[in-house]
ZALO-319253 format. One record per residue (C-alpha): residue in one letter; chain; z, x, y. Coordinates in steps of 0.1 Angstrom, whole numbers, plus 5000, padded with zeros to 4 digits. Layout:
r:A; c:A; c3:Z; c1:X; c2:Y;
...
This chain:
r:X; c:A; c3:5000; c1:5000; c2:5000;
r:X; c:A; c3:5012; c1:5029; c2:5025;
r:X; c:A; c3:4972; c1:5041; c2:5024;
r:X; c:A; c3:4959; c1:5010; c2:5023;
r:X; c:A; c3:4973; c1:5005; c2:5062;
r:X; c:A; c3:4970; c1:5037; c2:5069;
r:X; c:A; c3:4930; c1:5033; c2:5060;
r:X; c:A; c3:4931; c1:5001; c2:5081;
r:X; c:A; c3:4952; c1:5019; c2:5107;
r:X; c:A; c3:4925; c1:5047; c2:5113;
r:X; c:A; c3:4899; c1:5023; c2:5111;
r:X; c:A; c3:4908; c1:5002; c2:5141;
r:X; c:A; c3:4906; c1:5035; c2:5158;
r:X; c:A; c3:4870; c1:5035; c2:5153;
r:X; c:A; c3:4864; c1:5056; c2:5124;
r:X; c:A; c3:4846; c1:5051; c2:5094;
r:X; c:A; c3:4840; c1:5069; c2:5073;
r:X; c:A; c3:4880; c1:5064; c2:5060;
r:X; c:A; c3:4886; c1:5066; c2:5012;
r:X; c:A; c3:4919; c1:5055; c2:4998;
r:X; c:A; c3:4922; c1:5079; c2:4968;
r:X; c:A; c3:4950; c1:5056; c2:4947;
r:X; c:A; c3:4975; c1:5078; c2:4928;
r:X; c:A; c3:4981; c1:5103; c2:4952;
r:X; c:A; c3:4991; c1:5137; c2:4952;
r:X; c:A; c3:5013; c1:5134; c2:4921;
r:X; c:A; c3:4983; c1:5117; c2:4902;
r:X; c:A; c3:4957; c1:5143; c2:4909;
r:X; c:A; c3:4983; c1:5169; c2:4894;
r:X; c:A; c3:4984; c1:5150; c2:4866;
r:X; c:A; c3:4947; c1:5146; c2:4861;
r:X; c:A; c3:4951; c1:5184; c2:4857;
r:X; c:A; c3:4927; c1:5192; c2:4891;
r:X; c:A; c3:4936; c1:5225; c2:4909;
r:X; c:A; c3:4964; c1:5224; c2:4940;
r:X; c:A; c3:4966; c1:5249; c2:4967;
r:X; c:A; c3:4996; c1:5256; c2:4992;
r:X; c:A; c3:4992; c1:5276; c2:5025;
r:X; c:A; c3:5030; c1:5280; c2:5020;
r:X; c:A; c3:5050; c1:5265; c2:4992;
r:X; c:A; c3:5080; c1:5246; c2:4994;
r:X; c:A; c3:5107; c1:5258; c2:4975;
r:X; c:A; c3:5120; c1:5249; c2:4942;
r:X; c:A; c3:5157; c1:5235; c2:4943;
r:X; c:A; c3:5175; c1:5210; c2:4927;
r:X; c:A; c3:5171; c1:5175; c2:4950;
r:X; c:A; c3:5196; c1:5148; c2:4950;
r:X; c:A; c3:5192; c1:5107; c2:4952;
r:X; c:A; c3:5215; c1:5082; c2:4963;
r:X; c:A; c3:5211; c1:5049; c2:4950;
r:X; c:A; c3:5207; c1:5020; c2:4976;
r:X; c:A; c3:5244; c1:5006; c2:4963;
r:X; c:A; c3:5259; c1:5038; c2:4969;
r:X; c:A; c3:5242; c1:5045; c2:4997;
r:X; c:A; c3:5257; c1:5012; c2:5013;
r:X; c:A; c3:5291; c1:5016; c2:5002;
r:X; c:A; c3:5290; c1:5053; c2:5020;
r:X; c:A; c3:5278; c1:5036; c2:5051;
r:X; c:A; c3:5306; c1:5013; c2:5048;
r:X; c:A; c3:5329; c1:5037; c2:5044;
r:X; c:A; c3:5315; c1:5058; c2:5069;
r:X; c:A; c3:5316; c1:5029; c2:5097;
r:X; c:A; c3:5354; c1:5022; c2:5090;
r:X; c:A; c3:5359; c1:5059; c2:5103;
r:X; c:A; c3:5337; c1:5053; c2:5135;
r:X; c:A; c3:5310; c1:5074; c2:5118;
r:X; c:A; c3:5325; c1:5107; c2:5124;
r:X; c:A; c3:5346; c1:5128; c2:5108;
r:X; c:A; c3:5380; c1:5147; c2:5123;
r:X; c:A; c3:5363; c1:5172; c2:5137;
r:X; c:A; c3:5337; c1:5149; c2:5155;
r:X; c:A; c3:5306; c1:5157; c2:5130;
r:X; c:A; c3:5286; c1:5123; c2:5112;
r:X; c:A; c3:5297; c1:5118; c2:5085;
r:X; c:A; c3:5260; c1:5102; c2:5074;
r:X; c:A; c3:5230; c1:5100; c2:5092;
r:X; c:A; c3:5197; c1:5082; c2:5081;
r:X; c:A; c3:5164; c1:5095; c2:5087;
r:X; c:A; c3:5140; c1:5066; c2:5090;
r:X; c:A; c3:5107; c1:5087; c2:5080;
r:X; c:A; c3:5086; c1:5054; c2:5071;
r:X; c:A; c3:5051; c1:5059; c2:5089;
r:X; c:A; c3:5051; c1:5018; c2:5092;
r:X; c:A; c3:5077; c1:5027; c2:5118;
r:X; c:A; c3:5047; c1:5040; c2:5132;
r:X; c:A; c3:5015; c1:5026; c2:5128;
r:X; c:A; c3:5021; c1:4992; c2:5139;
r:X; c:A; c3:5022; c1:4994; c2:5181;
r:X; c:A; c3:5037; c1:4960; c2:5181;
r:X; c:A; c3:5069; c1:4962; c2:5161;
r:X; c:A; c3:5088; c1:4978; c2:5133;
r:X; c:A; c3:5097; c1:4971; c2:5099;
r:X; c:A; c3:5132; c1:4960; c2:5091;
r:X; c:A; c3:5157; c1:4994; c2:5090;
r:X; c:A; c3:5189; c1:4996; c2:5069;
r:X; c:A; c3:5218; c1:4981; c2:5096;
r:X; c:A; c3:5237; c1:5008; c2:5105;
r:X; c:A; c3:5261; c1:5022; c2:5133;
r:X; c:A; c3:5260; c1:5055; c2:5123;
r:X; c:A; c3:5236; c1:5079; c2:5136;
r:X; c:A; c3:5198; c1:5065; c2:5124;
r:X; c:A; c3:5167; c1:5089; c2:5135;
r:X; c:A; c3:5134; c1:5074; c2:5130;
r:X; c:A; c3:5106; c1:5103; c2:5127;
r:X; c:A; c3:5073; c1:5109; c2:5115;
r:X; c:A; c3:5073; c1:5134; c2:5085;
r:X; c:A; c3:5053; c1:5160; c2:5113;
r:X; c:A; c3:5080; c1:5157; c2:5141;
r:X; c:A; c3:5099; c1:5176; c2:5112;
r:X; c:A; c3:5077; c1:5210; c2:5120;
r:X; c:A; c3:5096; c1:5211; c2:5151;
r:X; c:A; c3:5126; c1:5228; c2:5155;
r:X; c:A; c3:5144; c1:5208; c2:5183;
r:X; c:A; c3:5140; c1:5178; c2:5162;
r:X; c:A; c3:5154; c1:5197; c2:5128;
r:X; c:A; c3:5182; c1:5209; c2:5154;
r:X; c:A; c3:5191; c1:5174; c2:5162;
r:X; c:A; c3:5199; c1:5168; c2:5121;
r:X; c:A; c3:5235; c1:5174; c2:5114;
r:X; c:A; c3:5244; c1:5201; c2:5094;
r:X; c:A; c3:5273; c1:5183; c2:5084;
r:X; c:A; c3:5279; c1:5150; c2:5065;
r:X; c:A; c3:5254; c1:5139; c2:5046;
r:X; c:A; c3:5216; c1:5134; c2:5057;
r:X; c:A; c3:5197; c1:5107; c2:5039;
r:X; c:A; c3:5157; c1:5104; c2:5043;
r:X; c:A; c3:5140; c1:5069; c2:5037;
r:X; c:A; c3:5105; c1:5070; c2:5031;
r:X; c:A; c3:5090; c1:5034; c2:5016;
r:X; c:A; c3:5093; c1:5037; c2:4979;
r:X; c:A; c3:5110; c1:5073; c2:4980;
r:X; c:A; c3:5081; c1:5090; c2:4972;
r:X; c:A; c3:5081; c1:5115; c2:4997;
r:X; c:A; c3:5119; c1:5122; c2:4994;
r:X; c:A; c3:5117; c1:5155; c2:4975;
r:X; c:A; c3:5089; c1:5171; c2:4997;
r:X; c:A; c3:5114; c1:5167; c2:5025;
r:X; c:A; c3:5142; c1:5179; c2:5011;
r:X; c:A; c3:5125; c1:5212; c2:4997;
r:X; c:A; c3:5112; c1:5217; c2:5034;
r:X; c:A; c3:5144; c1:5209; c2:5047;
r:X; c:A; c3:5162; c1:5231; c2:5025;
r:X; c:A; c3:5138; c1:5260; c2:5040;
r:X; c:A; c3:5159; c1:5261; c2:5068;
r:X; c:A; c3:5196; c1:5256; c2:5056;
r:X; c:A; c3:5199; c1:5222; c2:5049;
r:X; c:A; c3:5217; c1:5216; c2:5018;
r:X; c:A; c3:5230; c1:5181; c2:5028;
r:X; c:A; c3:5201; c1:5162; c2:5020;
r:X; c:A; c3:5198; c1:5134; c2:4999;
r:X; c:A; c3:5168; c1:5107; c2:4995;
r:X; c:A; c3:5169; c1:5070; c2:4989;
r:X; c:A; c3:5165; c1:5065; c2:4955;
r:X; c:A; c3:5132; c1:5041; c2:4954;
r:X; c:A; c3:5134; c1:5041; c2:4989;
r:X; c:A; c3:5137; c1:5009; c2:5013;
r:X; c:A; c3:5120; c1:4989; c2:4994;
r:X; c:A; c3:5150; c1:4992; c2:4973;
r:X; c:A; c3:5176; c1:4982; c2:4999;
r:X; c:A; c3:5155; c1:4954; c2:5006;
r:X; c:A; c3:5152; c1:4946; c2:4968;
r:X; c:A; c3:5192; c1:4941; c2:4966;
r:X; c:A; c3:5195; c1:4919; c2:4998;
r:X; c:A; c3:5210; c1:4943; c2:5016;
r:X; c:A; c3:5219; c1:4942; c2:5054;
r:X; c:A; c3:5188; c1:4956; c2:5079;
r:X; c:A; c3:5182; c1:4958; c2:5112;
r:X; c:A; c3:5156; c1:4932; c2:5124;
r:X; c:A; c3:5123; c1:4947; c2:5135;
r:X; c:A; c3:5125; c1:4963; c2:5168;
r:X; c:A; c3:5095; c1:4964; c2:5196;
r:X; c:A; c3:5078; c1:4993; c2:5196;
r:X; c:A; c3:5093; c1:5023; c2:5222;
């Protein structure tokens, strides 16, 4: 679905000459065809945290104002859904939250005032759509330091799965 709009996305733009290849990245390693990095990510071990446990963290977290006793988050959430994006006119839903939420494209990650504005301490969790893209950005986050990373476990489309509380669509910035 996530290329599908991003297809019809580009194409409103005016271009057309715009292929979907379905499977993705993780498909055409599969199938066995060849793979190339400029610079490879590292290997590590990379965590999930399912959407019930993510919720009971944020509840736990919000009964402490968020913060820990020395002032740090004790969880942020990194909103890295390109639907946040690609729509002009509104956002999807986001997991309701007081603590600290960043929404960011996967690029704005390249630069380093925006990776200096991620908390080193308490836990980071990225939410891509399905959870997909999780691992990539913890391995590139990890590049740098961060060892606090986790990634929604199936992603948003889990939270929203379980009926859990979001944040109604916002207008666009």
């Amino acid at each position: 679905m996530f290329a599908y709009k991003t297809a019809v996305a580009v194409k409103t733009l005016g271009y057309r000459n715009i292929k979907i290849y379905n499977g993705g990245i993780k498909d055409w390693q599969k199938s066995g065809l060849a793979l190339e990095s400029i610079h490879p990510l590292p290997a590590i071990d990379t965590a999930f945290i399912a959407a019930d446990t993510l919720k009971q963290t944020i509840e736990d977290a919000q009964a402490k104002g968020c913060i820990d006793r020395h002032g740090e988050p004790l969880v942020t959430l990194l909103d890295l859904r390109n639907e946040n994006f690609l729509r002009p006119d509104s956002r999807p839903p986001s997991i309701l939250s007081t603590c600290r939420t960043q929404t960011l494209l996967l690029d704005d990650l390249r630069n380093p005032d925006v990776r200096a504005s991620i908390p080193r301490h308490g836990l980071v969790v990225t939410i891509t759509e399905t959870g997909n893209r999780d691992t990539y950005v913890m391995r590139y986050l990890s590049q740098f330091g961060f060892s606090n990373v986790k990634g929604l476990q199936f992603g948003m489309r889990s939270w929203i799965k379980l009926g859990y509380p979001t944040a109604a669509p916002s207008r666009a910035d």
